[in-house]
C-alpha positions in Angstrom: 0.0 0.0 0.0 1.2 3.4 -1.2 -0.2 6.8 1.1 -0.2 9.8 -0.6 -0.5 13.3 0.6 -3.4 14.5 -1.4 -3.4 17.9 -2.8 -5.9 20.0 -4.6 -5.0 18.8 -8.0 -5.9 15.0 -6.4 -9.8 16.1 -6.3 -10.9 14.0 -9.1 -9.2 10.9 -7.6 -10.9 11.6 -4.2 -14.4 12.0 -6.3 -13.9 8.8 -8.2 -13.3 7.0 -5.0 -16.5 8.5 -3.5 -18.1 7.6 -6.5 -16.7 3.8 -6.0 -18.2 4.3 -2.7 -21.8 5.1 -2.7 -22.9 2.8 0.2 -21.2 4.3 2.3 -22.8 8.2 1.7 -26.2 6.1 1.5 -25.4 4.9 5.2 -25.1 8.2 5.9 -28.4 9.4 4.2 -27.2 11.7 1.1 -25.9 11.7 -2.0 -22.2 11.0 -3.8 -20.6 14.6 -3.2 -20.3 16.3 -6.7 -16.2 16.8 -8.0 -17.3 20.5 -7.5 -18.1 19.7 -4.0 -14.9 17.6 -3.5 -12.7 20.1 -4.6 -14.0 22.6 -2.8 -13.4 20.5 0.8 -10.5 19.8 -0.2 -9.5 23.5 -0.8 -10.9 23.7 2.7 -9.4 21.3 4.0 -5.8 22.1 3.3 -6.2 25.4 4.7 -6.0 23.4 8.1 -2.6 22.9 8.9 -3.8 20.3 11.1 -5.4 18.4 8.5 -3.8 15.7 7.0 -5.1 14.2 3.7 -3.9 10.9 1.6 -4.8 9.1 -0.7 -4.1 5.4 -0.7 -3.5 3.2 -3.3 -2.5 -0.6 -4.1 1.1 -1.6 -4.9 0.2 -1.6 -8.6 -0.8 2.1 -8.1 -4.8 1.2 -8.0 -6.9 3.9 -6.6 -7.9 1.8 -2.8 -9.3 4.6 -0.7 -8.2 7.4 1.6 -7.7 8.7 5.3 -8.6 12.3 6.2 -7.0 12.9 9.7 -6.3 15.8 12.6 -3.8 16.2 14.6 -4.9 18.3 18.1 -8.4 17.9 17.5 -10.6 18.1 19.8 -8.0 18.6 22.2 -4.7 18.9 22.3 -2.4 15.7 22.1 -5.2 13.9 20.4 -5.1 12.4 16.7 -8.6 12.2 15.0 -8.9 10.0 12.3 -12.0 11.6 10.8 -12.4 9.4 7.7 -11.1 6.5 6.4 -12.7 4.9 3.3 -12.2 2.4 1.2 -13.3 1.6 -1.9 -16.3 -0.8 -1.8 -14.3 -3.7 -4.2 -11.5 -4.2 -2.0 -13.4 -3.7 1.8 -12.9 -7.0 3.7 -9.6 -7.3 2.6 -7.7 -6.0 5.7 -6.6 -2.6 3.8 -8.4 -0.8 7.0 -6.5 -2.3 9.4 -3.0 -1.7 7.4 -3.6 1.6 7.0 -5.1 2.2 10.5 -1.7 0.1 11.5 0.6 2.7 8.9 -0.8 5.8 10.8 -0.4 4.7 14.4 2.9 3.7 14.1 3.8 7.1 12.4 1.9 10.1 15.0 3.2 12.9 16.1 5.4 12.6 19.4 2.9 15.0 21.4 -0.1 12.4 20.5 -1.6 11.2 23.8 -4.5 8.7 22.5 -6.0 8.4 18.7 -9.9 9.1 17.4 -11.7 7.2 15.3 -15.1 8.9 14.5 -17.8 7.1 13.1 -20.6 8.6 11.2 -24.6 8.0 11.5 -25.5 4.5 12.4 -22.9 2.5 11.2 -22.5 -0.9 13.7 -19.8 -2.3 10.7 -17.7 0.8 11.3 -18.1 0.3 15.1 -17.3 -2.9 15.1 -14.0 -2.0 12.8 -12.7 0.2 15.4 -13.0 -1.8 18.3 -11.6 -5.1 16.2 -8.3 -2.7 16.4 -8.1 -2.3 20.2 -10.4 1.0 20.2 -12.9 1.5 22.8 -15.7 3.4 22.9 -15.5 6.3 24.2 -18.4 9.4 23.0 -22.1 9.1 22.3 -22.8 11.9 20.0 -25.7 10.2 18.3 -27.4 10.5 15.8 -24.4 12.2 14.0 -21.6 10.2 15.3 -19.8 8.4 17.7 -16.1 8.1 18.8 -14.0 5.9 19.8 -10.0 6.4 21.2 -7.0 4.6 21.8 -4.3 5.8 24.1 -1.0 5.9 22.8 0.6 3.6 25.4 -2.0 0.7 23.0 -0.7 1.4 19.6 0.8 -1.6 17.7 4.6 -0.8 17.6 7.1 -3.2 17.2 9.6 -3.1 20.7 12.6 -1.4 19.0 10.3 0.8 16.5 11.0 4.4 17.3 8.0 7.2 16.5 9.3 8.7 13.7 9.6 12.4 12.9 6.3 14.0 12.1 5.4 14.5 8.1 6.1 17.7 6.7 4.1 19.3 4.0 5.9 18.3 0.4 6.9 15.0 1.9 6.6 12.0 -1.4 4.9 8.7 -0.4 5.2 6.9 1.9 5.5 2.8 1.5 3.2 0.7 3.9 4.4 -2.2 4.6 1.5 -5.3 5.5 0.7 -6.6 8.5 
């Protein structure tokens, strides 16, 4: 697996993965967002410094899905991972997990626990988080819950050092499997 900082140029991939996606915005009660409407939250999006974007993709380059996550949000020391998707085709496949796995071994050294929100009423997605050690932790029905993970639980491997944190212009990054 290959994750890509996504920049504004990247909108069309992010809408044709949406668009590869549709159960998941009918779970949710609305419509495939429009590329217009993609490129603008992206445009919004990396006004955040805090936001961090990527697209994912298969070894053989393959559009797989993406991960829209916040660093200090809501509080300080805390990761959110607002979003991850991917692409209906290849769900069930343990992509999830390895990028879930990918982003905790790489968070910033002041990250105290990591959030995992889950939109609407979505028992698959809740069921997802806790499979990777997460535990319930907000009721903030009907839009959401969340669930966290301190960092003292995240899957490193004894001698694996956090590394430094990712830098804006950073290339891609190589995920290796689980």
């Amino acid at each position: 697996m290959i994750a890509t900082p996504l920049a504004l140029h990247h909108a069309p991939l992010l809408h044709a993965l949406y668009t590869a996606t549709p159960g998941y915005f009918a779970l949710l009660g609305t419509r495939v967002p429009s590329l217009s409407d993609v490129q603008r939250d992206v445009e919004i999006a990396l006004l955040d410094p805090r936001r961090h974007l990527e697209l994912l993709h298969d070894d053989q380059g393959e559009l797989i899905g993406s991960l829209d996550s916040k660093v200090d949000y809501p509080e300080a020391g805390d990761l959110t991972i607002n979003l991850l998707l991917i692409r209906e085709d290849h769900q069930s496949r343990g992509l999830g997990k390895q990028a879930v796995r990918h982003l905790e071994r790489r968070v910033p050294a002041r990250t105290t626990r990591v959030l995992a929100s889950v939109l609407g009423d979505n028992p698959r997605g809740a069921r997802f988080w806790e499979r990777l050690g997460y535990a319930f932790t907000l009721d903030a029905r009907p839009a959401m819950t969340w669930y966290a993970k301190s960092v003292n639980q995240l899957a490193r491997r004894p001698d694996e050092k956090r590394p430094a944190e990712k830098r804006p212009g950073d290339k891609q990054i190589r995920v290796a499997s689980d």
